[in-house]
N, C-alpha and C positions, 0 to 999 in steps of 0.2 A: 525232169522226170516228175518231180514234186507237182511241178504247175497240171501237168496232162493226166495223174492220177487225182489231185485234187475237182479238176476238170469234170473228171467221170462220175464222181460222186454228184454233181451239179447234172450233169445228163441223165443221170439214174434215176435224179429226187423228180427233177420235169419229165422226165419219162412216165414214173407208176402216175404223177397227179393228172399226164396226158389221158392217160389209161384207166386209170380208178376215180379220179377228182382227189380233192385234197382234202384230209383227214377233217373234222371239225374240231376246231380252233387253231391248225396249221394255217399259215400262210408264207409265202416269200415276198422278202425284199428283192431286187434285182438290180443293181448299177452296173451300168453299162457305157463303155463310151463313143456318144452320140456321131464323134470324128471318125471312126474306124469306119475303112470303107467298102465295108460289105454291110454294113446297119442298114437296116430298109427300113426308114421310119420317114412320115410325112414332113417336106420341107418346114412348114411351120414351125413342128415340136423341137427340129434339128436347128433352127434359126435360136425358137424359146431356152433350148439346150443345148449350147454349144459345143461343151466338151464330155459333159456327163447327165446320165438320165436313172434317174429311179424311178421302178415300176413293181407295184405291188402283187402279186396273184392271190387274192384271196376268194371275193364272194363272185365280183362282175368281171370274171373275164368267159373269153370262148374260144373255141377251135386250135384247142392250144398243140400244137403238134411239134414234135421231135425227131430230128435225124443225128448224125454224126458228129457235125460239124456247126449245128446251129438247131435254135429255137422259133416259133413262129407262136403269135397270140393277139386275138383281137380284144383290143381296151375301149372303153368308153373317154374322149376327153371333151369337154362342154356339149354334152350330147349327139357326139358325133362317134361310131366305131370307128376303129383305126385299126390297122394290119402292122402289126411290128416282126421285122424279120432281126433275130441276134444271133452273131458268130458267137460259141462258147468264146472266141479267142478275144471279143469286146468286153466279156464278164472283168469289172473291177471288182466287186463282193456279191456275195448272196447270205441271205441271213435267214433263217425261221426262228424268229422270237419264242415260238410260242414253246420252245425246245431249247433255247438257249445255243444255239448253234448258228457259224458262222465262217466265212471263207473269206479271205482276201487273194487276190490278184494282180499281176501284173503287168498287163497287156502291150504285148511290143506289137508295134504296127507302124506303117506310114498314115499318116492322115492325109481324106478328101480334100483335093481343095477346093474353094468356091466354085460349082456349076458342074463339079466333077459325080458321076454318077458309078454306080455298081452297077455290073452286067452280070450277073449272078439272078437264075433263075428263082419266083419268090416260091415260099413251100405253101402248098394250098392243104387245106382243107379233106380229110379223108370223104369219100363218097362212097355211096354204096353201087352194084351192079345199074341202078336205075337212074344212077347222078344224084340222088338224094342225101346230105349233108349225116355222116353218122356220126351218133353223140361218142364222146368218151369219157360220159359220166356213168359211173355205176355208183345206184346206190349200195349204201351199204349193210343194207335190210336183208339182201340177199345172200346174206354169206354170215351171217347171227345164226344161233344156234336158236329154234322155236323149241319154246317149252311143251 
C-alpha cells in the first residue's frame, strides 16, 4: 500500500510539471530500471544501461506526458531526441533537490531477456483538432497578480 501511495505522489509531481512545466529551480531526478519490460527506451541507452538509468527533467526536456500506469518524455542524448516510455512500477527513486525531497522504491518485476521486446503501445504526444503538437508549458506570468 505504501509503494502504490508513494507511487501517486510521483504521478501527481509528473503530472502538474506535464501540465504547468516545472517550477523554476525545480527539477527531477528519475531511476528507473532500464530491465523492466515495459521500459521503451532506445536499444543503445538499454545496452549503455543495463540495469538502471538516471534521467533528469529539468530545463531540455519535451512532450512529457502522463497516464496511470506510466510516464513518456523526449530527452536529448549526443544530439539525438529520444522518446522514453516509464512504468511508474520501473521507478527506483525520484528526488527534487531543489526541495530536499525524495522517494525510494522497490520494483518487483521479471526482467527482458535479450531480443525480448514490449508490446505495449508507446504514449504519444497530445495534439490538437488539426494534429498539431500542443505545448504543456504554461508560463507563469499568467497567473501573477499585475500591479
Amino acid at each position: 500500500m505504501v509503494q502504490v501511495a508513494l507511487g501517486a505522489v510521483v504521478r501527481e509531481a509528473l503530472s502538474v510539471a506535464a501540465n504547468y512545466g516545472l517550477p523554476d529551480l525545480h527539477h527531477f531526478y528519475v531511476t528507473f530500471a532500464t530491465d523492466h519490460p515495459l521500459v521503451q527506451i532506445p536499444d543503445y541507452l538499454r545496452e549503455q544501461y543495463m540495469d538502471e538509468m538516471t534521467i533528469v527533467l529539468q530545463h531540455e526536456f519535451w512532450d512529457l506526458t502522463v497516464d496511470d500506469t506510466r510516464f513518456a518524455v523526449t530527452l536529448c542524448f549526443d544530439d539525438i531526441n529520444e522518446r522514453l516510455v516509464i512504468p511508474f512500477e520501473s521507478i527506483i527513486s525520484f528526488v527534487d533537490p531543489s526541495v530536499k525531497f525524495g522517494l525510494q522504491f522497490s520494483p518487483e518485476y521479471t526482467a527482458l531477456e535479450p531480443g525480448e521486446e514490449d508490446t505495449q503501445a508507446p504514449i504519444t504526444p497530445a495534439v490538437d483538432e488539426n494534429g498539431n503538437p500542443v505545448s504543456n508549458v504554461v508560463t507563469l506570468d499568467t497567473f501573477r497578480k499585475k500591479p
